[in-house]
Backbone as CSV, one residue per row, in Angstrom:
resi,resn,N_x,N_y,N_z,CA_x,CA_y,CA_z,C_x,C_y,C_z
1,UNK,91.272,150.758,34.576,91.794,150.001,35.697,92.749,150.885,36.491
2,UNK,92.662,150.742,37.566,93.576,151.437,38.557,93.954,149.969,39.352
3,UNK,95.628,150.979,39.570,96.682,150.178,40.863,97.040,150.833,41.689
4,UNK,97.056,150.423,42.897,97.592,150.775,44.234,98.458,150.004,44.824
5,UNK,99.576,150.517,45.245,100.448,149.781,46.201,100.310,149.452,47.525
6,UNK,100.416,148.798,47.932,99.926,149.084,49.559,100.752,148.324,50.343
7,UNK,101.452,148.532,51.212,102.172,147.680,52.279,101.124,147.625,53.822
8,UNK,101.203,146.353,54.223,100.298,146.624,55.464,100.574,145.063,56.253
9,UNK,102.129,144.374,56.484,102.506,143.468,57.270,102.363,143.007,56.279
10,UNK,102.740,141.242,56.445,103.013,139.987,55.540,101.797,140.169,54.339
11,UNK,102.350,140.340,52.958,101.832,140.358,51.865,100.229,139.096,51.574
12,UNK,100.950,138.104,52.391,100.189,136.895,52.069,98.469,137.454,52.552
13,UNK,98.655,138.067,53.611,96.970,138.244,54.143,96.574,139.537,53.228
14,UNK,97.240,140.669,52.539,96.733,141.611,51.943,96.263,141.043,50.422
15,UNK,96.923,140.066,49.715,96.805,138.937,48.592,95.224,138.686,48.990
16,UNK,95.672,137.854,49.571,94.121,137.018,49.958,92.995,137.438,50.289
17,UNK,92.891,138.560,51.262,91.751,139.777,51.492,91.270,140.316,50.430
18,UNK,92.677,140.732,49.423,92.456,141.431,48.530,91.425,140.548,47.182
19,UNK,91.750,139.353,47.157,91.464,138.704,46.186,89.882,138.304,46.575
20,UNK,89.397,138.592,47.361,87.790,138.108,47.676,86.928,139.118,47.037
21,UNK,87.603,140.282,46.837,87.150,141.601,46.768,86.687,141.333,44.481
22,UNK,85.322,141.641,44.422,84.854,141.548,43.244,85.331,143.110,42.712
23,UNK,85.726,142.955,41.464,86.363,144.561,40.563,87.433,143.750,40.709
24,UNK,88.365,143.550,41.808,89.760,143.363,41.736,90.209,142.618,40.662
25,UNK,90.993,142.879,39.711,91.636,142.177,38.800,92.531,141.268,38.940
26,UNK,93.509,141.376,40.048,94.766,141.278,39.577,95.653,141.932,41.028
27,UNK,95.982,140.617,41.555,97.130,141.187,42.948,98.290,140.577,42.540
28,UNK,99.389,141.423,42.661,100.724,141.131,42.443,101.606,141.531,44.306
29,UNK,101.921,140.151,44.724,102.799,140.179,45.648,104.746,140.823,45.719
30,UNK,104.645,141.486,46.289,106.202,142.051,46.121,107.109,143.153,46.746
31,UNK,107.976,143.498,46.376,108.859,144.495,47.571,108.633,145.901,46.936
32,UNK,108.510,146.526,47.941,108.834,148.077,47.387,109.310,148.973,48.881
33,UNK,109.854,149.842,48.297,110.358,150.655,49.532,111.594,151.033,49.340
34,UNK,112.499,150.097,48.858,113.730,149.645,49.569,115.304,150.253,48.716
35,UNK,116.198,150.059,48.835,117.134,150.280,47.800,118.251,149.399,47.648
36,UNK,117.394,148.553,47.372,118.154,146.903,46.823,117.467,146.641,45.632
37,UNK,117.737,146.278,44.627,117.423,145.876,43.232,117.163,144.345,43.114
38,UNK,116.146,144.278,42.820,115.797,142.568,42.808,115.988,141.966,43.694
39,UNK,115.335,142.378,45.174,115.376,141.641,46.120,114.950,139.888,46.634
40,UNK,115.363,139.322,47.299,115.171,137.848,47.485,114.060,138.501,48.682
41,UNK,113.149,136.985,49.246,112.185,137.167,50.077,113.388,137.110,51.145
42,UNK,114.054,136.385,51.546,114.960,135.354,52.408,115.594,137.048,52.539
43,UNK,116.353,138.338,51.710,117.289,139.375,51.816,116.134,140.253,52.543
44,UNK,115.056,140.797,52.141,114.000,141.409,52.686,113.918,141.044,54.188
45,UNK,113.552,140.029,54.958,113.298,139.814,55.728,114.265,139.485,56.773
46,UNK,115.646,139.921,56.494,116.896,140.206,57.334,116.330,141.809,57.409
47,UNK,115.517,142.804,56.902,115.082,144.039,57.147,116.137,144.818,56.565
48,UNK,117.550,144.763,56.183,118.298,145.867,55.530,118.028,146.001,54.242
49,UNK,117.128,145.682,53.819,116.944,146.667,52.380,115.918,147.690,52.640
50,UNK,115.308,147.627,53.115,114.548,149.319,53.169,113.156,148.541,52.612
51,UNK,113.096,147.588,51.738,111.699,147.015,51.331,110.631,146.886,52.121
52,UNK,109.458,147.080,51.981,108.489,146.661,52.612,107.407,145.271,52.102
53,UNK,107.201,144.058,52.646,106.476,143.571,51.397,104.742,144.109,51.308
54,UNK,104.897,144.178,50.327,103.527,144.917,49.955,102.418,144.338,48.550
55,UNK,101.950,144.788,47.796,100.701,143.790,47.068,100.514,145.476,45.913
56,UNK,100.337,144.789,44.668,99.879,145.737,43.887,98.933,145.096,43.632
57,UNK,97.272,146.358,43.740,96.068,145.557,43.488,95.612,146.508,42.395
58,UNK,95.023,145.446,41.341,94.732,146.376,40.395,93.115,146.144,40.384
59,UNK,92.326,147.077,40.093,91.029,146.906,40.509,89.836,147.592,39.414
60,UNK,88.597,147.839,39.100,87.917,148.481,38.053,87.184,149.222,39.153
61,UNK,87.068,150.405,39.000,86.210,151.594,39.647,85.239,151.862,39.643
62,UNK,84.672,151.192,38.702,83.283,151.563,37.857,82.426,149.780,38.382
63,UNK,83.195,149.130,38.961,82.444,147.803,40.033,83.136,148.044,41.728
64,UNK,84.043,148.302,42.112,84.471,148.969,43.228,85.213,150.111,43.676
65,UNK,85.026,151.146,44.249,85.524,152.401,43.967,86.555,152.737,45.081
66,UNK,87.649,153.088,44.734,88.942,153.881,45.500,88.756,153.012,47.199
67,UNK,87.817,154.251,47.390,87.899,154.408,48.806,87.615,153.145,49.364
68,UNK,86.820,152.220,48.842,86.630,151.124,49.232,87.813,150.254,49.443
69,UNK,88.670,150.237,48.214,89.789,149.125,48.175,90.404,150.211,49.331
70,UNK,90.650,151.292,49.630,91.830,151.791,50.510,91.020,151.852,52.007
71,UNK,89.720,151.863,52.503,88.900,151.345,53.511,89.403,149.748,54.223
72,UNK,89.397,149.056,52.966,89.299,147.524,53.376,90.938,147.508,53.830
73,UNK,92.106,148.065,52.946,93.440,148.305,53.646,93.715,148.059,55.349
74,UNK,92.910,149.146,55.118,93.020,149.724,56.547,92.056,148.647,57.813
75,UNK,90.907,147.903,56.576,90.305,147.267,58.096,91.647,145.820,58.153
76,UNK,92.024,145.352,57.290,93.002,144.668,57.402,93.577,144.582,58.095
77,UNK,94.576,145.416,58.655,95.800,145.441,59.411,96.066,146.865,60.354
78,UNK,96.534,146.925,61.472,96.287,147.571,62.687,97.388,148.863,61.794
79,UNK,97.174,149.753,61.641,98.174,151.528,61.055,98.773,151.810,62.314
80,UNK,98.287,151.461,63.039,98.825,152.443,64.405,100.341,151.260,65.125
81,UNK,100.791,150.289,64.448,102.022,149.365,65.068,103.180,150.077,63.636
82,UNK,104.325,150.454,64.522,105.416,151.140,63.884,105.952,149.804,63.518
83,UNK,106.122,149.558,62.482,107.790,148.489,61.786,106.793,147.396,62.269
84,UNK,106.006,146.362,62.605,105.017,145.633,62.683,103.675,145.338,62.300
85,UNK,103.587,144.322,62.069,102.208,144.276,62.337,102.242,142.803,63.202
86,UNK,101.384,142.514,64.654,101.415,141.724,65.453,102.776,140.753,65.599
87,UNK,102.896,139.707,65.674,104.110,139.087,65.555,105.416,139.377,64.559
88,UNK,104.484,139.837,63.453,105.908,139.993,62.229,106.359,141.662,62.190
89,UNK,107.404,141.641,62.555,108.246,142.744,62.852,109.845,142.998,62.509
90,UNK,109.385,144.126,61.933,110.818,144.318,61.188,110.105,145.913,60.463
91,UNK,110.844,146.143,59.998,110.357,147.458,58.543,109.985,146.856,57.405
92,UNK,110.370,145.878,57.124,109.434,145.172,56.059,108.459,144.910,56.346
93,UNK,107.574,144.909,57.489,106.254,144.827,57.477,105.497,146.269,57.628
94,UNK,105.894,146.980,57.274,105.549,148.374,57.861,103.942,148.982,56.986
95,UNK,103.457,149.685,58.117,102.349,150.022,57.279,102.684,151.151,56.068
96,UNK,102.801,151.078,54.802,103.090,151.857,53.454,102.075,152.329,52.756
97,UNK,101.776,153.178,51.981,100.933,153.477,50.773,101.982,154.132,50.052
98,UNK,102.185,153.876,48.562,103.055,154.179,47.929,102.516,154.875,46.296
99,UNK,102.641,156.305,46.252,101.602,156.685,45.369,102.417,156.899,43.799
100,UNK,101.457,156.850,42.907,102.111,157.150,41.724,102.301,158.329,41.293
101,UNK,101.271,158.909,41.824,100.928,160.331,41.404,100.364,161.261,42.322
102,UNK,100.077,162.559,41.634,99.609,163.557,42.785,97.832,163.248,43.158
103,UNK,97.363,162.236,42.298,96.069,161.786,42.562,96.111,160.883,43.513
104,UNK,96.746,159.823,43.724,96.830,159.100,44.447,97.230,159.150,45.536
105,UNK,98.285,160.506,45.684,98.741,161.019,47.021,97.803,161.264,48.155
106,UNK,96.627,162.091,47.126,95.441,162.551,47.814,94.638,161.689,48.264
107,UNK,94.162,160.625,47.536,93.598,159.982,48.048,93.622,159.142,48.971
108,UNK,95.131,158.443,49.395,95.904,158.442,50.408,95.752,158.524,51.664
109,UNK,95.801,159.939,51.437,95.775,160.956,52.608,94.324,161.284,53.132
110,UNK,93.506,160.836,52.134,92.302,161.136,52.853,92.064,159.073,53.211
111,UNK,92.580,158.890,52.837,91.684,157.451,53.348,92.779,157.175,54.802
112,UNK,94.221,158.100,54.948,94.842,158.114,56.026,94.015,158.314,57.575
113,UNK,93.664,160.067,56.803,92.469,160.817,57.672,91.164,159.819,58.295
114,UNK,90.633,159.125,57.221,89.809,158.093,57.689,90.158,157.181,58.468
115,UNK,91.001,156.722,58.387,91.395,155.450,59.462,91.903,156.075,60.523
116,UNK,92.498,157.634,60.639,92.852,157.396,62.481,90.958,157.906,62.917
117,UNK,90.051,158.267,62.594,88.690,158.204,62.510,88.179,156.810,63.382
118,UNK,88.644,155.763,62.830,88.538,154.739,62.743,89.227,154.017,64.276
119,UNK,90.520,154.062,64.018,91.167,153.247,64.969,91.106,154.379,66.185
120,UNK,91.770,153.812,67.196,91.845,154.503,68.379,93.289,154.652,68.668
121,UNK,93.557,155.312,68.166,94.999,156.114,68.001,95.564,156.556,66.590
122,UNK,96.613,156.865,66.664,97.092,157.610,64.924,97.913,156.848,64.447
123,UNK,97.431,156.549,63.413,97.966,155.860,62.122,99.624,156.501,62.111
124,UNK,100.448,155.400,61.729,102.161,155.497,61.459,102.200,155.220,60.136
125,UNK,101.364,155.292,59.416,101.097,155.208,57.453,102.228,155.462,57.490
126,UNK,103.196,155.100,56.470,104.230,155.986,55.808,103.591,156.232,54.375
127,UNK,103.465,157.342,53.740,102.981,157.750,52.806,104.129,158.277,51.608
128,UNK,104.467,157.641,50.750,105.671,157.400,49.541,105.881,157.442,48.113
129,UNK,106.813,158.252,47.365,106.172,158.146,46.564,106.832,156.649,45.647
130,UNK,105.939,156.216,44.616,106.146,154.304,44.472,107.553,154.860,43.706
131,UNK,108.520,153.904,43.937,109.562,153.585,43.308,109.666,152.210,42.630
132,UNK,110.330,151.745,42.608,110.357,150.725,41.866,109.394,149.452,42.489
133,UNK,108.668,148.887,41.737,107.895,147.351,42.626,108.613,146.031,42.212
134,UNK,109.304,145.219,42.741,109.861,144.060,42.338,108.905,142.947,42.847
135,UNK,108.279,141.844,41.977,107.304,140.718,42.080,108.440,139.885,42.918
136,UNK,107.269,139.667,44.235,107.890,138.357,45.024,108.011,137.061,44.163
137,UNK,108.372,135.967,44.683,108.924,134.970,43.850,107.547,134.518,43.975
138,UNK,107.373,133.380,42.841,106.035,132.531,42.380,105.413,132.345,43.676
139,UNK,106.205,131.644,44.297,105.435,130.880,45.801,104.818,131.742,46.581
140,UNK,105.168,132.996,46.579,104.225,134.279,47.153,102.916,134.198,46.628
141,UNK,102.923,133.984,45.410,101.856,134.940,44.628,100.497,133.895,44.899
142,UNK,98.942,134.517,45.676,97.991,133.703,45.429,98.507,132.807,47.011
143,UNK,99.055,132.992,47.731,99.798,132.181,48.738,98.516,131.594,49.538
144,UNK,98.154,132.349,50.028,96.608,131.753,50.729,95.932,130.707,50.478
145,UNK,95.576,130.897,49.045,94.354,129.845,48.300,95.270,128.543,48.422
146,UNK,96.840,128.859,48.202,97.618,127.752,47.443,97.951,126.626,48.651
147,UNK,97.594,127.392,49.736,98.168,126.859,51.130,97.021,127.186,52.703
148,UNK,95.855,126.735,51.989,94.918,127.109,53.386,95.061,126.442,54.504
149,UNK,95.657,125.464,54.893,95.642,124.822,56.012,97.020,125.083,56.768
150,UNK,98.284,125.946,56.306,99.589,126.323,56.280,98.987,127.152,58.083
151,UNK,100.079,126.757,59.273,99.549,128.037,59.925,99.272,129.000,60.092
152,UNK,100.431,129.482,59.661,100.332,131.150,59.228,98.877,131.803,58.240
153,UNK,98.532,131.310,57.928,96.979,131.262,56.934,96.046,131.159,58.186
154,UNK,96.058,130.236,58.596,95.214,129.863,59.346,94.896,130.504,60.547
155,UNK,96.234,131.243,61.337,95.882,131.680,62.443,96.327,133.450,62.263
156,UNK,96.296,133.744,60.763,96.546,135.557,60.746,95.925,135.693,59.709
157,UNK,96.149,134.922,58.593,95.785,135.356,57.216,94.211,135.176,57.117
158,UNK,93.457,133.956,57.573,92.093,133.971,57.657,91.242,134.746,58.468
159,UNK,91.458,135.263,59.468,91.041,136.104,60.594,90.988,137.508,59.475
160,UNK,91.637,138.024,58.837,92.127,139.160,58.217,91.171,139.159,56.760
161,UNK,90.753,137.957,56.261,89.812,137.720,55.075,88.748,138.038,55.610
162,UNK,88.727,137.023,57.126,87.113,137.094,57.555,86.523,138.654,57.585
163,UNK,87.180,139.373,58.133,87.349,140.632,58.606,86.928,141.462,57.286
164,UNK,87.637,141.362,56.374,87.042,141.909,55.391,86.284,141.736,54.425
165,UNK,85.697,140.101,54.134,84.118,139.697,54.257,83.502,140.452,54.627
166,UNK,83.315,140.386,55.936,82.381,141.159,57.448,81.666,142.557,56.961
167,UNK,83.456,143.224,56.780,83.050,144.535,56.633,82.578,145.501,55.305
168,UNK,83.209,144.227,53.906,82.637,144.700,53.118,81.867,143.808,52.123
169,UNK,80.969,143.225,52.697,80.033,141.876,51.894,79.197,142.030,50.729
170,UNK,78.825,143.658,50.445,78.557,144.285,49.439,79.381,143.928,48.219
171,UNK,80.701,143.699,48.112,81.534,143.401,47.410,82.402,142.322,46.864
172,UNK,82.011,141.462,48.123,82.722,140.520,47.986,82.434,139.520,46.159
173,UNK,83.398,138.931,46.246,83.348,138.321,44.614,82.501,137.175,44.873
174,UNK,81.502,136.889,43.863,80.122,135.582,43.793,81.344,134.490,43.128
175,UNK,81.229,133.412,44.024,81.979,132.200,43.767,81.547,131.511,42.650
């Protein structure tokens, strides 16, 4: 099993994208970035801790491979908005990859390379190495499924599933 960190705007739509995705084990919602110790959602999102919220996805390689989970990242959420993503803005939403190691750095960096490929302009990745991950509180975790009709679901978080349905249907998990 492999984990990746990934920051890429409000946790809730990278959760939920993430969780359609068959291999995936296991998404953990939460802060990283920052240099506050056991951050609150409510302290994060005043933006002075340095946190970003972000999603640890843990996934099997041998049913979906790397580049795929760090592909679908990227079709997710726009790389090229500094300290944003669309309405939610701050540095806690910032686009992140946060590596463990010198393997993961690389791979990173090449799935970086791929997405300005991709988008039409250059990616503002911040590329990091992981420090500490603190789990958002319960009500984060699974937020989507728990709350589909919630607006915020409805008018960012579903658009952002659909999207990665779309693009990777090869994979998606059999209900």
């Amino acid at each position: 099993m492999t984990t990746f960190t990934l920051a890429g705007g409000c946790f809730w739509c990278l959760d939920a994208a993430y969780r359609a995705l068959d291999g995936v084990s296991d998404v953990v919602s939460g802060y990283v970035g920052g240099t506050v110790a056991d951050p609150s959602y409510e302290l994060v999102c005043t933006g002075r801790t340095g946190h970003a919220e972000a999603v640890q996805v843990t996934f099997d390689e041998s049913v979906i491979p790397a580049d795929v989970i760090l592909d679908a990242f990227f079709t997710m959420h726009d790389p090229r908005q500094l300290n944003r993503q669309g309405n939610d803005i701050g540095t806690q939403y910032r686009s992140a990859m946060f590596y463990a190691d010198a393997d993961q750095k690389a791979l990173f960096e090449a799935a970086i390379a791929r997405a300005a490929d991709i988008w039409d302009g250059v990616p503002v990745t911040q590329l990091a190495p992981l420090g500490a991950f603190y789990r958002a509180e319960d009500y984060h975790q699974d937020f989507f499924a728990k709350n589909p009709t919630q607006g915020y679901c409805l008018a960012v978080a579903a658009p952002k599933v659909s999207k990665v349905r779309k693009a990777f249907s090869q994979y998606i998990r059999a209900a």
